[in-house]
FIKOLZA-1660 file (N, C-alpha, C; in steps of 0.1 Angstrom, whole numbers, plus 5000, padded with zeros to 4 digits):
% residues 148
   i   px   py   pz ch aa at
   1 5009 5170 5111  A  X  N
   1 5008 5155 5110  A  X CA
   1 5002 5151 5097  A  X  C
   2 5006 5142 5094  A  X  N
   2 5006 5132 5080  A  X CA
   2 5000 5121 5086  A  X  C
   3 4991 5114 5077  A  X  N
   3 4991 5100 5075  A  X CA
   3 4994 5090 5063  A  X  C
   4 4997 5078 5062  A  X  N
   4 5000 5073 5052  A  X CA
   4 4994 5060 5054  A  X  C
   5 4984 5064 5044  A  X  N
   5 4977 5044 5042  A  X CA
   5 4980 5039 5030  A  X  C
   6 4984 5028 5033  A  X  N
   6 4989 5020 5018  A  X CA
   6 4974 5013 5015  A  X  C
   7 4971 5013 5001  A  X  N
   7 4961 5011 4997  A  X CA
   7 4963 5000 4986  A  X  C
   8 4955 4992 4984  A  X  N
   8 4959 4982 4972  A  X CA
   8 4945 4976 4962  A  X  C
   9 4933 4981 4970  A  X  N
   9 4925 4977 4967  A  X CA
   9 4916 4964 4976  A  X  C
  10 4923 4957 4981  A  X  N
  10 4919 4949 4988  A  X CA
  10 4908 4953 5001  A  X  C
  11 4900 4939 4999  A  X  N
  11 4892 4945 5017  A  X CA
  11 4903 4943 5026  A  X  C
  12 4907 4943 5027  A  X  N
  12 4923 4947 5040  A  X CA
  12 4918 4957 5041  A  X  C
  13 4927 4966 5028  A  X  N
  13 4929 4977 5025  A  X CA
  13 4916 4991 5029  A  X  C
  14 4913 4985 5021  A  X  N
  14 4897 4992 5024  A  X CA
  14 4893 4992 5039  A  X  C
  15 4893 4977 5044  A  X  N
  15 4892 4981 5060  A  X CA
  15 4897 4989 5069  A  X  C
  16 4917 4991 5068  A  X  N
  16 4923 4999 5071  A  X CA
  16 4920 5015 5068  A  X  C
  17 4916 5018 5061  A  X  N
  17 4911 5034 5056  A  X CA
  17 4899 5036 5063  A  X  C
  18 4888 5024 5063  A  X  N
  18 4876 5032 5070  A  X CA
  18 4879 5030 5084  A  X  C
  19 4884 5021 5090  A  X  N
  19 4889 5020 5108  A  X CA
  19 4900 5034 5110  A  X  C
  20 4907 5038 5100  A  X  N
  20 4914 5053 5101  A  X CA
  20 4907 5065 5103  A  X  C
  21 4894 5063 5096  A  X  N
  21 4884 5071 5090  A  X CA
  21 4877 5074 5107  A  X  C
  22 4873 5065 5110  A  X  N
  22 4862 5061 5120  A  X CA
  22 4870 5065 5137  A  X  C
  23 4882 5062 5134  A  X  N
  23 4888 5066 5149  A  X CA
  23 4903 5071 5149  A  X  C
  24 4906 5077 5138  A  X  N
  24 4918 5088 5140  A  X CA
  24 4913 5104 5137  A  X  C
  25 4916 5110 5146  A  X  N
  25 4915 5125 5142  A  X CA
  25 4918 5131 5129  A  X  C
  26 4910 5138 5116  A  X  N
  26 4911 5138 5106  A  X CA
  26 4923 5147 5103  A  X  C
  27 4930 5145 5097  A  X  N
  27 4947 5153 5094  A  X CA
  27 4948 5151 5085  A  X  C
  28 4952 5158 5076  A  X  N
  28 4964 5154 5061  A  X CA
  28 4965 5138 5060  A  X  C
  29 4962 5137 5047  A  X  N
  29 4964 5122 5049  A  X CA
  29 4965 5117 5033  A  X  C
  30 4975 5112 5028  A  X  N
  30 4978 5104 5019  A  X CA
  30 4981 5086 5017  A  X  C
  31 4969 5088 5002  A  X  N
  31 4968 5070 4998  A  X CA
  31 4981 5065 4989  A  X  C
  32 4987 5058 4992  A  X  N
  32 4993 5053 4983  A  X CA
  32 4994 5038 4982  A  X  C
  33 4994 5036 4967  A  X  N
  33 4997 5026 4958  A  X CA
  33 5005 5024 4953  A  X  C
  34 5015 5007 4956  A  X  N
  34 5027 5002 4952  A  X CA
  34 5023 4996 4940  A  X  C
  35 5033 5000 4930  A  X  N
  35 5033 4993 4913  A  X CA
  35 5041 4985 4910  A  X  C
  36 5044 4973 4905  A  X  N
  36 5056 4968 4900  A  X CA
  36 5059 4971 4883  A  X  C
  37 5070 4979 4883  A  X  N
  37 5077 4973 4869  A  X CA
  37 5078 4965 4864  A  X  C
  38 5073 4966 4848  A  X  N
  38 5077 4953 4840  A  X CA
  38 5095 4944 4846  A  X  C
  39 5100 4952 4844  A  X  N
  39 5112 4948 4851  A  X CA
  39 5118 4938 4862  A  X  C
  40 5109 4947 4871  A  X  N
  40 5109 4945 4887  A  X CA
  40 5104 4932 4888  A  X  C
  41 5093 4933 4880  A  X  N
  41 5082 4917 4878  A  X CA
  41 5091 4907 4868  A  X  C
  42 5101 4905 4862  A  X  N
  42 5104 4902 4854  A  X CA
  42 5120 4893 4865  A  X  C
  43 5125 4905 4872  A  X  N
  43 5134 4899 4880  A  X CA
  43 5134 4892 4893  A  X  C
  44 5119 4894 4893  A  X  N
  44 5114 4886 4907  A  X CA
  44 5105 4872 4904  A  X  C
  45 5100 4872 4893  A  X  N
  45 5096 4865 4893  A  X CA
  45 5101 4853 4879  A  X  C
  46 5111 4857 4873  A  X  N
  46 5119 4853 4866  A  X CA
  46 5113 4851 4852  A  X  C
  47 5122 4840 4843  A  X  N
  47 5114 4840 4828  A  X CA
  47 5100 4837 4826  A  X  C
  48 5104 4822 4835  A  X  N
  48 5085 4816 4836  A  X CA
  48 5073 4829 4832  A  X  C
  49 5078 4838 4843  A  X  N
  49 5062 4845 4843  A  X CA
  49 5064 4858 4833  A  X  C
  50 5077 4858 4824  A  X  N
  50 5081 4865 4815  A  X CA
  50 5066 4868 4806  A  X  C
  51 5068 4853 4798  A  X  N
  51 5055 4851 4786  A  X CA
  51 5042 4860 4794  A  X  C
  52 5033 4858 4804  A  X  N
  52 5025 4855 4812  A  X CA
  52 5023 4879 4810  A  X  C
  53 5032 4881 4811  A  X  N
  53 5033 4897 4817  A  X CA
  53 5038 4905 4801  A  X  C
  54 5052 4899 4792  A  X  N
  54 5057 4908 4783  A  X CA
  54 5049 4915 4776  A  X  C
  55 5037 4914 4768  A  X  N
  55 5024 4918 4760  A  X CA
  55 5021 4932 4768  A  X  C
  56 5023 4934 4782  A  X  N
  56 5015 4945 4787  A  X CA
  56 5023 4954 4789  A  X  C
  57 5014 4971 4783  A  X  N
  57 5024 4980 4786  A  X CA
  57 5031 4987 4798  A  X  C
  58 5040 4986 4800  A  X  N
  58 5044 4994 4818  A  X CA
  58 5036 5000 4822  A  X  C
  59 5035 5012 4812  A  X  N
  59 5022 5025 4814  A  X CA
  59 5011 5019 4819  A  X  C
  60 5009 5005 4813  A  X  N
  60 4993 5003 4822  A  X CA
  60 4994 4996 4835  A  X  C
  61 5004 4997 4841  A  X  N
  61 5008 4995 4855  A  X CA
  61 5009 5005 4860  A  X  C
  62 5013 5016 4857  A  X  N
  62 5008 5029 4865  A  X CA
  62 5001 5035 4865  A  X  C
  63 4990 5033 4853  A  X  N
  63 4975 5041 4853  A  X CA
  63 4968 5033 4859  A  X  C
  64 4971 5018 4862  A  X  N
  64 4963 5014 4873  A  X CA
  64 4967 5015 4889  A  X  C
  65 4979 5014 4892  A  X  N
  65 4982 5020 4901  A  X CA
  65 4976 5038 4905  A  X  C
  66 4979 5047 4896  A  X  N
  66 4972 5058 4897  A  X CA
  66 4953 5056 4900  A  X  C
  67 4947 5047 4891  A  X  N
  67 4934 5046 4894  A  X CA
  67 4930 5040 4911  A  X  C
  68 4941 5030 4911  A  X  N
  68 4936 5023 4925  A  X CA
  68 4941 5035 4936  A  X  C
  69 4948 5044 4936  A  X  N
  69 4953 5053 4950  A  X CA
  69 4941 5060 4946  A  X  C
  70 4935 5067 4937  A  X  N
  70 4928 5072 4935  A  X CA
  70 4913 5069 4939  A  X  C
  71 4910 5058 4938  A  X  N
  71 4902 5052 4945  A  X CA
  71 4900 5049 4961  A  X  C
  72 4911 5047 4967  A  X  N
  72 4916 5047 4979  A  X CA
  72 4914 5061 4986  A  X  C
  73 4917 5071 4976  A  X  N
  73 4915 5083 4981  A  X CA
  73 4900 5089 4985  A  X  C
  74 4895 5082 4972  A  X  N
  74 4879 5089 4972  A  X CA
  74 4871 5078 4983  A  X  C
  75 4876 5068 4985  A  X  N
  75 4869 5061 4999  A  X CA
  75 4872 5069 5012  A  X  C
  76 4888 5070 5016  A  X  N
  76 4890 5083 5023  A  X CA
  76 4881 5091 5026  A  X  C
  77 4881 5099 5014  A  X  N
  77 4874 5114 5017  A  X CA
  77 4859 5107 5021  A  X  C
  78 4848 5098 5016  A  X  N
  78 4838 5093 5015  A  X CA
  78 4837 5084 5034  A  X  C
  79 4847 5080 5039  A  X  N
  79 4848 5074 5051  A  X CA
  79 4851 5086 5063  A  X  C
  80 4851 5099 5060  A  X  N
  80 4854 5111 5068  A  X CA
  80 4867 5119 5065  A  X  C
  81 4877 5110 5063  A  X  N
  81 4889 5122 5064  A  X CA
  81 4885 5135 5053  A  X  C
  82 4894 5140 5055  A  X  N
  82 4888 5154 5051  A  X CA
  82 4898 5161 5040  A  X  C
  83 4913 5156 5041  A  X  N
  83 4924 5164 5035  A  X CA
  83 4931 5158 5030  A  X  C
  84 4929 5146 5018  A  X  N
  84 4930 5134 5014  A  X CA
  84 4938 5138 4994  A  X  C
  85 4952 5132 4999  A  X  N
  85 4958 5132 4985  A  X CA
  85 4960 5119 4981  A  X  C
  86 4966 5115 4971  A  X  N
  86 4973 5100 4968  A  X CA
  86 4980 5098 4958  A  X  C
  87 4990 5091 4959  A  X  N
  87 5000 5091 4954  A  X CA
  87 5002 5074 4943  A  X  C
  88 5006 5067 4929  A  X  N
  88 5013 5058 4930  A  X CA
  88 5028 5059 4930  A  X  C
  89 5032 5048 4937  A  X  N
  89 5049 5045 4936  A  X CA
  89 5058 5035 4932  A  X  C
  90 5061 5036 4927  A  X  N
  90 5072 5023 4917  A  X CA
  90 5078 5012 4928  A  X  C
  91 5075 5001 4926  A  X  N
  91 5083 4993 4935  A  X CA
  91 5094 4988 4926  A  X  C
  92 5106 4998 4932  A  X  N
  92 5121 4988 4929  A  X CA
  92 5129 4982 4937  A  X  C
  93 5122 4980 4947  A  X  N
  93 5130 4965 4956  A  X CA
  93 5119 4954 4960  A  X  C
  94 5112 4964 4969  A  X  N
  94 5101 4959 4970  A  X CA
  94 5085 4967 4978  A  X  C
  95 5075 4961 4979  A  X  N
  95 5066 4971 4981  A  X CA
  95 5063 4975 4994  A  X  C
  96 5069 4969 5003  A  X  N
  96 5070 4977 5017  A  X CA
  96 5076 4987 5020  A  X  C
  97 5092 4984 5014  A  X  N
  97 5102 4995 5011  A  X CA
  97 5100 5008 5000  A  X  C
  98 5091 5005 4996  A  X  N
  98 5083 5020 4984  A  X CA
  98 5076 5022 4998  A  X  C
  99 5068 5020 5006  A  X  N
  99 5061 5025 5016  A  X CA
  99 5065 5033 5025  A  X  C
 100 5080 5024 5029  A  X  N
 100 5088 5029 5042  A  X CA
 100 5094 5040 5038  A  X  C
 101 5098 5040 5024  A  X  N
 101 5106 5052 5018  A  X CA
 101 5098 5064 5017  A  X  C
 102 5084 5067 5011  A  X  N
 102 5074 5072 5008  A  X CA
 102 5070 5083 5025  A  X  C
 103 5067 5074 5037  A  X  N
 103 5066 5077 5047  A  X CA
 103 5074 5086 5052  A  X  C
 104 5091 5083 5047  A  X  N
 104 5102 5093 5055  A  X CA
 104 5101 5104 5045  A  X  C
 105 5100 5108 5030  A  X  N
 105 5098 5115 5022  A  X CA
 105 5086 5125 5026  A  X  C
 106 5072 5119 5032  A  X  N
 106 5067 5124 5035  A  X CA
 106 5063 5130 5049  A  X  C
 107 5074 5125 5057  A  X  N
 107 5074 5128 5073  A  X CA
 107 5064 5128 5075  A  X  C
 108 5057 5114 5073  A  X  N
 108 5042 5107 5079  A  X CA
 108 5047 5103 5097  A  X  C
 109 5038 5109 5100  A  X  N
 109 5032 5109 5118  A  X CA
 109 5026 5092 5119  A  X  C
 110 5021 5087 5108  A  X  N
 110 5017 5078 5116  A  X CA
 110 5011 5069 5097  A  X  C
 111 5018 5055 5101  A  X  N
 111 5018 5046 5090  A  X CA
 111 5008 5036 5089  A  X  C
 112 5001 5038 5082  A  X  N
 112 4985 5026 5085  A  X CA
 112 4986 5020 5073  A  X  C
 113 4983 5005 5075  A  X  N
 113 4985 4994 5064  A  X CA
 113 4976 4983 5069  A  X  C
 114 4968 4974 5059  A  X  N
 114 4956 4964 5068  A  X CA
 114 4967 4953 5071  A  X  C
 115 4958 4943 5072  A  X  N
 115 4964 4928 5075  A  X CA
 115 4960 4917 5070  A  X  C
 116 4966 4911 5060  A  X  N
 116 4957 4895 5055  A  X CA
 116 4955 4890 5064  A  X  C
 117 4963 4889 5077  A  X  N
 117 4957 4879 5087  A  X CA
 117 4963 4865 5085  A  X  C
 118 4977 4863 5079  A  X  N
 118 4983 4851 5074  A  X CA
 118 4990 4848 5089  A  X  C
 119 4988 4834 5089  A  X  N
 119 5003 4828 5096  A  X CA
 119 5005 4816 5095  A  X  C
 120 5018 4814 5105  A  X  N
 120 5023 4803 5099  A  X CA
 120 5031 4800 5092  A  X  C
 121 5029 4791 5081  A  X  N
 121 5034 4787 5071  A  X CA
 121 5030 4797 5058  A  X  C
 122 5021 4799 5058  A  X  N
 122 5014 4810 5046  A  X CA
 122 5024 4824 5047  A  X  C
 123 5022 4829 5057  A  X  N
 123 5031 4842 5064  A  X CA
 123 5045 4841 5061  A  X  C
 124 5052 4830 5065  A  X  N
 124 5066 4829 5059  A  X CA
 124 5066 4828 5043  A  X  C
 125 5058 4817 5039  A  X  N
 125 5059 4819 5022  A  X CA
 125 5057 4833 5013  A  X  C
 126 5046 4837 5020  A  X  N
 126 5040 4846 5012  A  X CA
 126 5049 4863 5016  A  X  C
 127 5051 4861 5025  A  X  N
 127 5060 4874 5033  A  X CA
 127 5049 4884 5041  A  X  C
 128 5045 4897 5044  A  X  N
 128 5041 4900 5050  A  X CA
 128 5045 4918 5048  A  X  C
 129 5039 4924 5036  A  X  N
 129 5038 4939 5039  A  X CA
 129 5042 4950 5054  A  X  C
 130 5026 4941 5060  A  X  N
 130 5023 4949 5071  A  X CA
 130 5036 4949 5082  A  X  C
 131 5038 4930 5083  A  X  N
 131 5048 4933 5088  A  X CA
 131 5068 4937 5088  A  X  C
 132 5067 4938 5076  A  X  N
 132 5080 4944 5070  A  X CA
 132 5074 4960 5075  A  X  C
 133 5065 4965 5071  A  X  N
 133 5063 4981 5076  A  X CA
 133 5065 4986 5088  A  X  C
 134 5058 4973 5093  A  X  N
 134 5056 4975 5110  A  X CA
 134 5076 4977 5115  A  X  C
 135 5084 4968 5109  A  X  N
 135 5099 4965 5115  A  X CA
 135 5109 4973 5107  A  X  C
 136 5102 4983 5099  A  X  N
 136 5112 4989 5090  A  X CA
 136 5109 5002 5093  A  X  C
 137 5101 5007 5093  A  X  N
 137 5097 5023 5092  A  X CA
 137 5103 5027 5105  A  X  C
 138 5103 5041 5107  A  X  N
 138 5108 5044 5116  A  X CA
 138 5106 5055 5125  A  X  C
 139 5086 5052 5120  A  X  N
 139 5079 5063 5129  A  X CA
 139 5066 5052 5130  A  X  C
 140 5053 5059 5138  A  X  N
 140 5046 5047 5143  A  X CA
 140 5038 5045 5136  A  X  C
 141 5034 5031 5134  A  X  N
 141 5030 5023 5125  A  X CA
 141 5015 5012 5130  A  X  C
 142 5005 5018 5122  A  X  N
 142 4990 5011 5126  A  X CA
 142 4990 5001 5119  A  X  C
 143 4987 4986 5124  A  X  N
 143 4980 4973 5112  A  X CA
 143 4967 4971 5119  A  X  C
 144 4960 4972 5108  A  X  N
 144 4945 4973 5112  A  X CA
 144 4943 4954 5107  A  X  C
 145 4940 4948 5117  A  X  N
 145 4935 4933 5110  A  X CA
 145 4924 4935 5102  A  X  C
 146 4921 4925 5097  A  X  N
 146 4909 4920 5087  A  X CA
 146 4897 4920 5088  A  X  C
 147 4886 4928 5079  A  X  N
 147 4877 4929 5089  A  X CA
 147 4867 4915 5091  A  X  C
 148 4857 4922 5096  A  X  N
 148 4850 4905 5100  A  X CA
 148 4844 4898 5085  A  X  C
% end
């Protein structure tokens, strides 16, 4: 058994790892962090936010990506798990689908991601990770809501 928690940094995030920590049986368990390409960022969010991003080097989107799983990890191991790797991953569609992809690659047992806790109108605008993971993956999948 595998686990796979997506990690971003966020108290979501952070909450999801220690509620994994606190009441899942400790097993193999990998952090991962989704990155966007200059690119990726460039075709999604079009010229506008061109100016705003072109100056920064890609590389410093994956050494921070690498620092943030990295950090994810060392909360892991610091919250109890015991067997704790972490990974970053390139988002080239988008960053649910680096997850959902990541999970079948890794024949993760079980997919843990927090929750902003959006709805509504925010939820539709904003889209929703957890739940693109929750309706994409295709093994079982934990969303830990937000903590208090």
């Amino acid at each position: 058994m595998t686990y796979l928690i997506a990690y971003d940094g966020s108290a979501d995030s952070r909450h999801a790892i220690e509620f994994a920590a606190k009441h899942l049986a400790a097993e193999p368990t990998v952090i991962v962090t989704v990155w966007e390409p200059l690119l990726v960022q460039l075709a999604r969010h079009g010229a506008a936010a061109a100016a705003a991003i072109v100056n920064e080097e890609p590389e410093e989107y994956r050494a921070q990506a690498e620092a943030n799983a990295k950090e994810g990890a060392e909360l892991a191991l610091a919250s109890g798990l015991t067997d704790v790797g972490y990974r970053a991953v390139a988002d080239r569609s988008s960053i649910w689908q680096a997850i959902v992809d990541l999970a079948d690659e890794l024949d993760a047992s079980l997919v843990i991601t927090g929750s902003r806790g959006l709805a509504g109108v925010r939820s539709v605008l904003l889209g929703s990770v957890s739940n693109h993971v929750l309706h994409h993956a295709r093994r079982p999948t934990l969303i830990v809501p937000p903590g208090e």
